[in-house]
N, C-alpha and C positions, 0 to 999 in steps of 0.2 A: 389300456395299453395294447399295440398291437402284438400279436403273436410271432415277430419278427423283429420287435423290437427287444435289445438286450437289458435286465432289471437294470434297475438303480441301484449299483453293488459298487463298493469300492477296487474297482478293478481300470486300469487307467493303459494297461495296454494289450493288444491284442495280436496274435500272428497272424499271415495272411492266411490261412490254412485256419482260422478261428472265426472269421465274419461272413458276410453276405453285402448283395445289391440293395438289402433293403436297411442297414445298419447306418444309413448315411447321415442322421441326426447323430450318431454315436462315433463314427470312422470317417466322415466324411464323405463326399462324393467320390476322390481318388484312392482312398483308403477300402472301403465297400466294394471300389469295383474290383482292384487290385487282389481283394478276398477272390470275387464273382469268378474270376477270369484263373485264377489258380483252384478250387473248387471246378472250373470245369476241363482243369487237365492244360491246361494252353500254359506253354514258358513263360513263364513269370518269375525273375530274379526274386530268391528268397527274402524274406524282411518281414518288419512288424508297424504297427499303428501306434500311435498313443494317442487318446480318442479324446472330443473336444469337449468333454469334462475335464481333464486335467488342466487344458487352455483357460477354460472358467473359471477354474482354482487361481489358477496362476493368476491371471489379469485382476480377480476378486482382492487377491490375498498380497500381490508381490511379491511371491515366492511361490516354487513348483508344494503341490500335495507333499506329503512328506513322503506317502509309500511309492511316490513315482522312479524316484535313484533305484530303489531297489529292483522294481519292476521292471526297469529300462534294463537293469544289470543281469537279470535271471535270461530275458528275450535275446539280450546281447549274447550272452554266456552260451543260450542254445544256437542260435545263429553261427556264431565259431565254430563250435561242433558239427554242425550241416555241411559249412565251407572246407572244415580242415586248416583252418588260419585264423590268426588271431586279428583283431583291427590293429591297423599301424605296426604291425611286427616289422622287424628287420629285412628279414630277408624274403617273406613272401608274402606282403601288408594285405589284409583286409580292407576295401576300402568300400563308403558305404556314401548315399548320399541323403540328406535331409530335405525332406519337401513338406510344405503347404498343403493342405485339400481339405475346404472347408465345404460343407454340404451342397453347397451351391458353387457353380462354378464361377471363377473371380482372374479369368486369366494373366498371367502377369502381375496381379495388384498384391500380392504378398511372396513373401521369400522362399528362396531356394538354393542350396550350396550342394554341391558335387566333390566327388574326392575325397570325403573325410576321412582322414587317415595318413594320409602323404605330409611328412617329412622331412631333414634334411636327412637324415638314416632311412626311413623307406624308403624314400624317392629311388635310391640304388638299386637296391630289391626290387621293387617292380621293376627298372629297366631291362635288371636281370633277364626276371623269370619273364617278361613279353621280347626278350631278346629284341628290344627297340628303347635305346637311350631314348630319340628324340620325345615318342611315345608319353615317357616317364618325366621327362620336363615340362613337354605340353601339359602334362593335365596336372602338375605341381605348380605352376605359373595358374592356370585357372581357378584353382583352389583359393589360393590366396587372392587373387584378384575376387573373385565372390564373396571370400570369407571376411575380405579387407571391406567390400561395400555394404556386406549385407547385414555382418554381425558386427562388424567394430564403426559403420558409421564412416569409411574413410568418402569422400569426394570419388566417383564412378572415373571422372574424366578424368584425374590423375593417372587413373591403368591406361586409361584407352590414351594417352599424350603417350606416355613411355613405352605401349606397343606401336604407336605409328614411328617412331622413335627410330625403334629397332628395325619396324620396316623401311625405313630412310636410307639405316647405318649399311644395311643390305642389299639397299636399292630392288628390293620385292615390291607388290602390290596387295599379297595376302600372304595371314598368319603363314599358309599350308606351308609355306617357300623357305622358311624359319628354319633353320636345323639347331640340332639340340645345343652347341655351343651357344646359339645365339639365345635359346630358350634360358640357359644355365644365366646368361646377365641377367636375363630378363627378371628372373626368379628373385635375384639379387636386388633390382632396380627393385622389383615389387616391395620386397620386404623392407627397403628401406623408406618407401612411402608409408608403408604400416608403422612402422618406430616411430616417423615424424608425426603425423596425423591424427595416429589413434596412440600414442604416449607410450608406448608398449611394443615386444616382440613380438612375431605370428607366433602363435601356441605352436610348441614344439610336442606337446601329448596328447594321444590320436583322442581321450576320452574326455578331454575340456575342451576339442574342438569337436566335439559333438553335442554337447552339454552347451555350451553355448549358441551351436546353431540353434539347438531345439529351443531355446527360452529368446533368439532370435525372430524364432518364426512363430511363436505366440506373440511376442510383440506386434508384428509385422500385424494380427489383424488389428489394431489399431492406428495404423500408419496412416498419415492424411490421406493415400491416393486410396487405399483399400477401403476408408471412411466413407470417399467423394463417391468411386462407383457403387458401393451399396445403397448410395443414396439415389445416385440413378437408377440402378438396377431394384430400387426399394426391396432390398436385402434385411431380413432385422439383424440388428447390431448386436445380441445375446446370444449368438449362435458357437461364437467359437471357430477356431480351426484344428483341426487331427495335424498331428505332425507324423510323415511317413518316411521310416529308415526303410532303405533298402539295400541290398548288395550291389555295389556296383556292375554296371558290366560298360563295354567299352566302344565305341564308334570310332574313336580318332586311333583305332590300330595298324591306320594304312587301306592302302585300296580295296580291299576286301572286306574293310569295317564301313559303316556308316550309321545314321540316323534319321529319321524320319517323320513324318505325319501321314495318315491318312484316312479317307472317310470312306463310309461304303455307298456312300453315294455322293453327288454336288452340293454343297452347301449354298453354293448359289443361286444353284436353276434347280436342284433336287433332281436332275435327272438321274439314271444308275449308270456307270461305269469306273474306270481304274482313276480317282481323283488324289492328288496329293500330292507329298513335296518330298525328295529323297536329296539328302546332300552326303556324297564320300568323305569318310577319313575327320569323321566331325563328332559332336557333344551333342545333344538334344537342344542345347538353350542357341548353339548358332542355327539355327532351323527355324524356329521362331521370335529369333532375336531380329531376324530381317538381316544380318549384316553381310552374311555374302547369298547370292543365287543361287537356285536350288535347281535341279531337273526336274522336271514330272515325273512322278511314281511309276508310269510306265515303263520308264527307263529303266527301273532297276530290273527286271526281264531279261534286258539283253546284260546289266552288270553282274547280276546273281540272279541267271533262275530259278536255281533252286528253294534261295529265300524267298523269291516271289509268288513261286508256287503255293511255296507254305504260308504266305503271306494272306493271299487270295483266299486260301480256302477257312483262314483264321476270320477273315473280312464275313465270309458269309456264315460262320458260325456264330459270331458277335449279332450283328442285325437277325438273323433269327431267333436269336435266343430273348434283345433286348426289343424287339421287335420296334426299331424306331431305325433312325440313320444314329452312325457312331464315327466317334472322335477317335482316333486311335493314338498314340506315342508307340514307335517301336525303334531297337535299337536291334542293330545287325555286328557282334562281334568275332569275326573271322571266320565269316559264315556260317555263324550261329544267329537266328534270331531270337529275340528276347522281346516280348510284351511289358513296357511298361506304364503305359495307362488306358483305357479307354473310358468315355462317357458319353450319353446322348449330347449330340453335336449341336452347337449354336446351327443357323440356319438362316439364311434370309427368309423376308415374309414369300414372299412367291416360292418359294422351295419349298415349306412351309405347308403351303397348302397342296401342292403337286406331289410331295414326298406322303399326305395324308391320303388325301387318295388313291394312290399310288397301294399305300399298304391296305387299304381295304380291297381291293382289288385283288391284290394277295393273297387274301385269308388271313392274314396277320393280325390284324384289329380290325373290330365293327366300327358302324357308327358314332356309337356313343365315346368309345376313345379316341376316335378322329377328329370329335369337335374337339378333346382335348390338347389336339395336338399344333392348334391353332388359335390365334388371338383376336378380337379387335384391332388391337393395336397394329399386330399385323395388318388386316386389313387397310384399315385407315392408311399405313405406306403404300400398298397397291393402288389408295386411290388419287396417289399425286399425280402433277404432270409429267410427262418427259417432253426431251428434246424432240424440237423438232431437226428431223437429218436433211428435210427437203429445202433449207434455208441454206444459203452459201454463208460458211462458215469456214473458216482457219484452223485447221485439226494439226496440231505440233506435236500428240505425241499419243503412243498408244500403253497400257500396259496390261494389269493385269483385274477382269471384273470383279473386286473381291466382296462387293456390297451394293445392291442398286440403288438409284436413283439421279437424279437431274438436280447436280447441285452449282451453283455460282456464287462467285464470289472473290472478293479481294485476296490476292495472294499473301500471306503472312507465312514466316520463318518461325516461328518459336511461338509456345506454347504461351507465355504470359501475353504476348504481343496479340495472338487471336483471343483471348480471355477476355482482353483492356477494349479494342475495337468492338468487340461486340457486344461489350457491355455499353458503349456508346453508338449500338445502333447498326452500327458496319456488319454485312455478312462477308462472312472469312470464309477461305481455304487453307486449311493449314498445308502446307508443302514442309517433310523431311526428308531425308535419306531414308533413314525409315524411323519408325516411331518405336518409345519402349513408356514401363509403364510413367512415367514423370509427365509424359505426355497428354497426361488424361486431362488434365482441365483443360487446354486448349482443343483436346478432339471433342469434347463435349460444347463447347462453346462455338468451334465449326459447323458452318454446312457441309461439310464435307472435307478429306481426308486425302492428299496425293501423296506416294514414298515413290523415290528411284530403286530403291531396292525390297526384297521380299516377296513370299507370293502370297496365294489363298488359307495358309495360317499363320504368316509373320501376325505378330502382334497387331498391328494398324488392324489387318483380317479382322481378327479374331474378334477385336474389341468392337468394330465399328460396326457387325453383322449382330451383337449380340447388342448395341446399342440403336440398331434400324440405321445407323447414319451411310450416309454414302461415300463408300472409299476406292479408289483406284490405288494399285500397287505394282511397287515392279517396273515402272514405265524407265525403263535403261534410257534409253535413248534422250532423257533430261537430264543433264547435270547442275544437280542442286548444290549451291552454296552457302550455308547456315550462315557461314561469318560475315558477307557481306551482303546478305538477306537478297538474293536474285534468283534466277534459275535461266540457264543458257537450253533453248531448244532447237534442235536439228535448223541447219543454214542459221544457225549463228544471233538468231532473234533475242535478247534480253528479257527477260520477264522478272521487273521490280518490285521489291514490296508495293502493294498496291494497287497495283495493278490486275485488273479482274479477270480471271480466268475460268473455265464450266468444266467440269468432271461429269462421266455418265458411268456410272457404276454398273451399270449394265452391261454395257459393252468395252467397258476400259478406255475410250476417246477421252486424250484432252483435247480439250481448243481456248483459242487466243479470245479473248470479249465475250460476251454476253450471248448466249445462244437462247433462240425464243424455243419456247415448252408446246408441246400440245398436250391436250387431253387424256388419261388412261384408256386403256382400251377397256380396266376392270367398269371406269365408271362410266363408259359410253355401255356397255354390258346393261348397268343398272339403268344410264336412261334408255336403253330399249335400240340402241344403234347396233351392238351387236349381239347374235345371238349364239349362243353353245350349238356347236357340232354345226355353223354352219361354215363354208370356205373359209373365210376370213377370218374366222373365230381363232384364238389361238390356247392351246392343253390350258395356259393359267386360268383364263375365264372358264373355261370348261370345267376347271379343279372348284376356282371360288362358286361357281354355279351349284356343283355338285354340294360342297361342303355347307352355302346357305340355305338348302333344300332340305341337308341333316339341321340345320336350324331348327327352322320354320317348323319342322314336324315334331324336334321335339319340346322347343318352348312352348311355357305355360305364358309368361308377360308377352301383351300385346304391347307394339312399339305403335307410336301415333309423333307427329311433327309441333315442332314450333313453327308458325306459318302465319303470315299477317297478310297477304293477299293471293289470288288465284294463283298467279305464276308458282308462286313458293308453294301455293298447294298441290299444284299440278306435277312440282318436279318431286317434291315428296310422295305424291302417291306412285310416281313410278322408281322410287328409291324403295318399293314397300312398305310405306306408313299405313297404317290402318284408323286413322282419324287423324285430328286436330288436336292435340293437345293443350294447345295454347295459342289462339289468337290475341296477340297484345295492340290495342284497341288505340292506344295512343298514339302508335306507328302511323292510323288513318289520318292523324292530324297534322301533317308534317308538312312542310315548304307553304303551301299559298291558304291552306286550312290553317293554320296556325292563328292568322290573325281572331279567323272567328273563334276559335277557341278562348284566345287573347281576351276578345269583348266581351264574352260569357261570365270567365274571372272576375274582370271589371265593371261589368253591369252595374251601376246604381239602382235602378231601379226594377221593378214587375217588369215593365212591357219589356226593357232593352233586354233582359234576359229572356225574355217568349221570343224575343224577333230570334236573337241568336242561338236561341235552339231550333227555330223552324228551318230556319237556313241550315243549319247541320243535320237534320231528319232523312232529306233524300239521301246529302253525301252516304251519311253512314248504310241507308240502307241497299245503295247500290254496292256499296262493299261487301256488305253480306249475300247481296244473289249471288255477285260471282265467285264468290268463297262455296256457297251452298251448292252451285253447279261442278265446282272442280271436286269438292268432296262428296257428289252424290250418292245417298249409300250408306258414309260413316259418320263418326261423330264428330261435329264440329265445337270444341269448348270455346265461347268467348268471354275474353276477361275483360269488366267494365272498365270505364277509364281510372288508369294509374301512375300516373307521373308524380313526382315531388311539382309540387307548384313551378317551382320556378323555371322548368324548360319550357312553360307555356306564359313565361310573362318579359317583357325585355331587360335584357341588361341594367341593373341599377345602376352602376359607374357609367354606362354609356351615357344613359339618357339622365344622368347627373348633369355631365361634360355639357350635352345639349343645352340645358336647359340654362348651365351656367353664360355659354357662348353666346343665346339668345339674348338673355338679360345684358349682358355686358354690352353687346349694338345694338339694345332697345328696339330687336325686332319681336313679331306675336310669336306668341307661344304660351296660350291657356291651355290648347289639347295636352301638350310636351307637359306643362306644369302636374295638369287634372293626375296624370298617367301617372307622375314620379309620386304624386302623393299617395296615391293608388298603389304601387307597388311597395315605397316604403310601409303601408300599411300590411303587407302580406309579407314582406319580405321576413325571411326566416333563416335562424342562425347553422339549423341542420336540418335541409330539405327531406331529407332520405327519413327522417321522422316525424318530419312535421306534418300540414296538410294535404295528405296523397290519398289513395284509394279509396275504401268505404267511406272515410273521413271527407274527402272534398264529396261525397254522392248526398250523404248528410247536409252539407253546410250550404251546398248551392241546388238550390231545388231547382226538380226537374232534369238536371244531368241526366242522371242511372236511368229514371224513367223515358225520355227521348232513347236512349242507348235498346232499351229492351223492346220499346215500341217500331224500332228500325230493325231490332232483329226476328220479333215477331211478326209485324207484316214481308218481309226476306221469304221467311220460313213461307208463310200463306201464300205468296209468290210463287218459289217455286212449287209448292204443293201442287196446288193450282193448275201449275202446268205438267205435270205427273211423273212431280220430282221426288226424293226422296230426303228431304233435309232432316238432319239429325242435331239441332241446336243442341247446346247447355249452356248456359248462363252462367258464369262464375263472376262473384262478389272478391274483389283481395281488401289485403291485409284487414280483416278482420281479427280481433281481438276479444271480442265479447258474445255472443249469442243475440242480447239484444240487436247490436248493431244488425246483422242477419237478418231478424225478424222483422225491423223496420222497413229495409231494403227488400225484402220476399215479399211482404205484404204491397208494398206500392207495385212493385212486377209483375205480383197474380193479378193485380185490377188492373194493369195497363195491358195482360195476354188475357184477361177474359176481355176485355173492350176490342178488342183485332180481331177475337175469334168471334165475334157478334156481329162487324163491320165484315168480314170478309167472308164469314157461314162457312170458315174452316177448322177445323178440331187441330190443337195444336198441342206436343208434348212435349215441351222445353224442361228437360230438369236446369234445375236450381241449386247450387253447391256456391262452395269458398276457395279459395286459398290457407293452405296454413303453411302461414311464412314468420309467425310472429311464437316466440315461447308461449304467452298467455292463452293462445289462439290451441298449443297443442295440448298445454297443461287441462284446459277444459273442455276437449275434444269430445268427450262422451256428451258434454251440453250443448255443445253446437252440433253435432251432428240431430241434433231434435228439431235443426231447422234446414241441415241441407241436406241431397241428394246424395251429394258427391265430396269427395276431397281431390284437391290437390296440391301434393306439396312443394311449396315456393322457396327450392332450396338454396336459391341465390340468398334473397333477403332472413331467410330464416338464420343461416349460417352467419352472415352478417348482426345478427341480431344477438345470437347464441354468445359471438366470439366480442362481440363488442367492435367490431371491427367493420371501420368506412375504407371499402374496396377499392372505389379508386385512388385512396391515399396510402393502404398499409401496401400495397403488392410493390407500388415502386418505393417507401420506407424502407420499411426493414423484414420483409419477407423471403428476399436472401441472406439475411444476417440468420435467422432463424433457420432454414431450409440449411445453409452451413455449418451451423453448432449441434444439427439434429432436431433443435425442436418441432419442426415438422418434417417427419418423414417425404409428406407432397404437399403442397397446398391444397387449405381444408378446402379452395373454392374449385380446385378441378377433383377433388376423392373425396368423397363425403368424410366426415369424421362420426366415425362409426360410436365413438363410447361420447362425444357431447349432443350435435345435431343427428344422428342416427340415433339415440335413445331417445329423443322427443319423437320423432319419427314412427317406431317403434310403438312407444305409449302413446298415442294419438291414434294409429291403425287401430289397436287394440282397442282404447276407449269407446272411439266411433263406432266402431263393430259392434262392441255390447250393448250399446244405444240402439243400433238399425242395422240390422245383419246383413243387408242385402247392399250397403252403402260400397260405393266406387269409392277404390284409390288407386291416384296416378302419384305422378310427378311428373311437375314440367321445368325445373330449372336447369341448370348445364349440367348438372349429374347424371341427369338420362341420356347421355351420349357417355358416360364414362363408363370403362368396363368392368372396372372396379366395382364402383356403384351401382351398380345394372346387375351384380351377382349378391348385393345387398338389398335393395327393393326387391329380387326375388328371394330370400331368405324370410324378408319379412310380412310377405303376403301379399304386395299391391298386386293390382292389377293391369297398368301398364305404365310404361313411361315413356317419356317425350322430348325430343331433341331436334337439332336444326335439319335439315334435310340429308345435308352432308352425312349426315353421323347414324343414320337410321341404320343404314345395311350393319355398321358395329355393333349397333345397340342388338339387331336384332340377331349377331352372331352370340353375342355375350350372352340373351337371355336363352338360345337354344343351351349356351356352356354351362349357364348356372341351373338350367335344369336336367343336366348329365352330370352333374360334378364329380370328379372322384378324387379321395381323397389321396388315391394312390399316386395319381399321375402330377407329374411335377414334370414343366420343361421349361424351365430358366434357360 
């Protein structure tokens, strides 16, 4: 256990004056820091934790621990004493608000209520003592409106009808306009939504509406939307959330109050300056609620400088201390400021890596924590397309960049409506006013995310940056209308459901239609078009250059490519591949090679099978010079032929149809007959296990032997011409040891026959695939016959799970991925405790057979990041992925050989 970590002791709450930054398993992320940040002396409204074991309790049991009432009641008790008031008193109320913060940050997706303690008896008392009736309405109407959706369940849009209501009866535009008379119905109209709705009065006593938030917002981590983004955000679900009481303090006390957000740097672009969002006479939740417009942070300079002074130099005591970019919440009550949250801030990928280098540069962090401070995944966004600007295009609107990217897509209004279309296929734009959290299934189901209102941490922000999606917010100058799913943009243009519109989260453009993409600049970088520190170069390549540099140097796995001819060799090796991982052999047989392939299958006899393998001899071995020429140098693995039979044989129903059509006009047709008989005889009821790999190398002689005789003379070839070819031969789905040894044996007599004809010395290792359970279970006995391994974790996983791929993913693979049972799918994240423990035992077995034995992997896991910090845990030696994915693979294996366990940037 760490030494920062608090025991396992029945203690279930804590003051903020009692924890740390590093308590966040036990207090949460905003509980922790709320300690960190009073610990270092910065205004922090006084308050307590009750830490995410009692949540545990709770959600285990259905009922709070028992010593919690008490615990709550001692924390409360000192509290009052600090303040001088009691919660909900008469005449000078204590009032307190309950929040959410579970270790990981989860914006928006669990509850939070404000006010606790307001009323129809304090409500008075506060107007009082802040000498502002309207004041004391406003935030008695809030209360119950949060308390009405959050704890009792009532319908959201019922408050929001009866406050546009009231704005009608008044003819305002916004709450602010509201005066307290009008507030006092409003209170009125609330409370009578609550009777009806929720069967009951709003709690009239301040310690059952606090008692209820808190067992509110431990529910609330089980709430569907808090479910759905842990599942994106692959969050584990046993975590818990802290619930954090705190002392209120106040923003809507008139123009001299407000509330805020701010970063100490762009969460966008990561550059450094005064970023973020200030709104007067407000609550924290309208600031990232999106519902009215904010000014920029700078603004508040000329409205309070003094709070901004103190603001500023708060900004740079946080980032030095947490030595990252930070989130901050702050509330300004009558020109008092008050800290009430900060955390390492979401971040787009590009900010991401410029904010990393950026702090080593600093002095702030080395290398090794700056790979941490960066992903694959990130990367992989930096290597999409953008828009291209030099196209003429119809730009209708502009607003705010809160999220990069080039996205397009059919305009959709509501959230089921983009879920449904894109589950058939359709790319969406979700358009709202602005987004809150109910909105998560359809922002996730989006390409991308437009709001008329909010800025760079409304909710849409916050979510869609910490999901990589691309979001544009803010854009005023579009009026969107949900109820008749349109959006009117400047000169009057309609924009209907449906109609396609492109968002550039980089620079905040909309435009009308379909806007064509170019290239990244990251991945012209990788192919060599641009280079760091030259004119054109721009800080992000510069940033991602630098940060794959810390790579390179410190990973121990080398990355090699999935690659079946020159081209894809060539652009892999300037993506940084360092070999071949997998040439798949059957690729060479495809469009007009087919047929002979075809005849081979079907040979009746000797000769028809020697014709059809001489004629395939040169094809294949002009495939391997120019494989052997683009990889000159590294290692080339090739895997012998492995198809399920039947992509190399024709359609049985087709040439059924044929054969029947012929018969019926008594036209010829003995070839068409010969074929159907031929195939029904091979025809198999499940290809993916029937006669594929080693199995067809067996069954039709001479295959395997042609296949290694064309990679052998390749090799002598280029030798020859004072090349440097690095073959290896790999055998799949092998199962047994013998099969190996049959196959090895006919291999070494067909590469000593080459090396005798061509009087050149040839060193081809000789290895498998293990993609089969049996293959891994006995891996100590086959490695007695191969070289090398590597592991085939497409078909192994498939084999493991029982599971034919291209049927369960579109089955019920979202049925499963939404009830939890798999956190990802096991075929994009290995599954670490069933096919990662054959994995595991198969490294190890082979190893105690032949110490010196290679292992990779070549299936689609070698591009996952996840996976790439799992084959480095477990000793391979490198892994292998499509070209694309190299520069990730090869960020991730620099991360999993820096890991720490310290750093954590959800």
């Amino acid at each position: 256990m760490s030494e920062n970590k608090a025991p396992h002791v029945a203690k279930f709450v804590y003051d903020f004056t009692e924890g740390n930054k590093d308590l966040k398993d036990l207090l949460g992320g905003k509980g922790a820091n709320l300690a960190e940040m009073t610990n270092l002396g910065l205004p922090v409204p006084p308050g307590f934790t009750i830490t995410t074991e009692a949540c545990k309790g709770y959600l285990e049991n259905g009922e709070e621990p028992a010593a919690l009432r008490d615990e709550v009641s001692a924390h409360l008790d000192a509290l009052e004493a600090r303040m001088g008031k009691k919660l909900g008193q008469a005449d000078d109320p204590l009032l307190v608000s309950v929040r959410s913060g579970a270790k990981f940050s989860m914006p928006g997706m669990m509850d939070t209520v404000l006010n606790i303690g307001l009323s129809d008896k304090s409500v008075q008392g506060l107007a009082k003592q802040a000498g502002d009736e309207r004041f004391a309405w406003d935030s008695y109407r809030r209360l119950i409106q949060m308390f009405g959706k959050t704890v009792l369940g009532v319908e959201g849009d019922l408050f929001e009808e009866a406050l546009e209501k009231a704005k009608d009866a008044k003819k305002v535009k916004v709450d602010t306009d509201l005066e307290a008379a009008d507030l006092k119905k409003l209170v009125t109209a609330f409370k009578k939504i609550v009777k009806k709705e929720a069967g009951r009065d709003f709690p009239q006593d301040p310690r059952e509406q606090m008692d209820l938030a808190i067992k509110a917002v431990f529910e609330s981590w089980n709430g569907d939307r808090a479910k759905l983004y842990r599942r994106q955000e692959r969050i584990p679900h046993d975590l818990g959330t802290a619930v954090n009481i705190c002392s209120m303090v106040f923003g809507n006390l008139g123009p001299d109050s407000g509330t805020g957000v701010a970063f100490t740097r762009d969460p966008a672009s990561g550059h450094q300056g005064v970023y973020g969002d200030y709104l007067q006479n407000a609550q924290g939740e309208d600031v990232v609620a999106g519902i009215r417009n904010t000014v920029p942070l700078a603004e508040l300079e000329r409205i309070d400088k003094k709070s901004y002074d103190q603001l500023m130099q708060i900004i740079k005591t946080l980032e030095n201390h947490y030595k990252d970019l930070c989130d901050i919440e702050f509330t300004i009550e009558r020109g008092q400021l008050w800290m009430l949250q900060t955390r390492v801030g979401k971040r787009t990928a590009g900010a991401a890596f410029r904010i990393a280098t950026q702090l080593v540069d600093q002095g702030l962090i080395d290398e090794t924590e700056a790979l941490q401070r960066v992903t694959g995944a990130q990367l992989a966004q930096l290597m999409f397309p953008r828009f291209d600007e030099k196209t003429k295009v119809e730009q209708v609107g502009r607003g705010i960049a809160a999220s990069p990217g080039a996205a397009v897509g059919k305009a959709v209004f509501d959230s089921y409506t983009a879920v449904k279309w894109s589950r058939s296929g359709e790319k969406v734009i979700l358009v709202r006013r602005e987004t809150n959290p109910d909105d998560l299934d359809g922002m996730i189901a989006a390409e991308g995310i437009l709001t008329s209102r909010g800025g760079k941490t409304s909710h849409a922000a916050v979510v869609a940056r910490g999901m990589g999606k691309t979001c544009v917010c803010g854009a005023e100058e579009l009026e969107v209308d949900t109820k008749r799913r349109r959006m009117t943009v400047p000169g009057g243009h309609v924009v209907e459901e449906g109609d396609v519109i492109s968002i550039d989260g980089s620079t905040g453009k909309v435009y009308l239609g379909e806007v064509p993409v170019v290239p990244s600049p990251v991945v012209e970088y990788f192919e060599g078009r641009m280079h760091p520190g030259a004119d054109d170069a721009d800080e992000l390549v510069e940033a991602v250059h630098r940060m794959m540099a810390f790579a390179d140097r410190k990973r121990r796995l080398r990355v090699r490519a999935n690659a079946d001819n020159a081209e894809d060799a060539l652009r892999a090796r300037r993506f940084g591949a360092q070999g071949i991982g997998l040439c798949r052999t059957e690729h060479m047989f495809l469009g007009e090679r087919r047929e002979m392939v075809e005849k081979l299958i079907l040979a009746d006899t000797g000769e028809e099978r020697e014709a059809a393998l001489t004629e395939l001899l040169p094809l294949q071995k002009k495939d391997f010079v120019e494989l052997f020429e683009a990889m000159d140098g590294l290692p080339v693995t090739i895997r012998l032929l492995d198809p399920p039979l039947h992509e190399f044989l024709p359609d049985i129903t087709e040439l059924s149809v044929r054969v029947a059509l012929a018969e019926s006009r008594q036209e010829p047709h003995e070839n068409d007959l010969r074929l159907l008989q031929a195939v029904h005889r091979l025809h198999e009821q499940n290809p993916m296990l029937g006669l594929r790999g080693v199995r067809l190398g067996l069954v039709i002689p001479g295959l395997f032997a042609m296949q290694v005789r064309a990679i052998a003379e390749a090799a002598a070839e280029r030798k020859n011409a004072k090349g440097d070819p690095r073959a290896e031969i790999m055998i799949p789905l092998v199962g047994t040891v013998q099969e190996l040894e049959i196959v090895r044996e006919e291999a070494d007599k067909v590469i000593a026959e080459v090396q005798a004809a061509t009087g050149t010395e040839l060193k081809l290792a000789i290895g498998t695939m293990i993609e089969l359970p049996r293959a891994a279970l006995t891996a100590g006995q086959i490695a007695e016959a191969a070289e090398f391994f590597s592991f085939g974790t497409n078909d192994l996983t498939q084999t493991v799970w029982g599971f034919s791929r291209d049927d369960v993913e579109a089955s019920f693979f979202t049925a499963y991925l939404e009830k939890g049972i798999f956190g990802v799918s096991p075929f994009e994240t290995i599954d670490k405790d069933g096919v990662g423990s054959l994995v595991k035992l198969a490294a190890e077995a082979g190893r105690r057979t032949r110490p010196d034995l290679k292992l990779g992997v070549c299936g689609e896991h070698g591009g996952d990041p996840e996976s790439v910090h799992f084959f480095h845990e477990v000793g391979l030696d490198y892994v292998s992925c499509s070209p694309f994915r190299i520069p990730v693979a090869r960020l991730e294996a620099g991360r999993a050989a820096t890991q720490s366990t310290g750093s954590d940037h959800r």
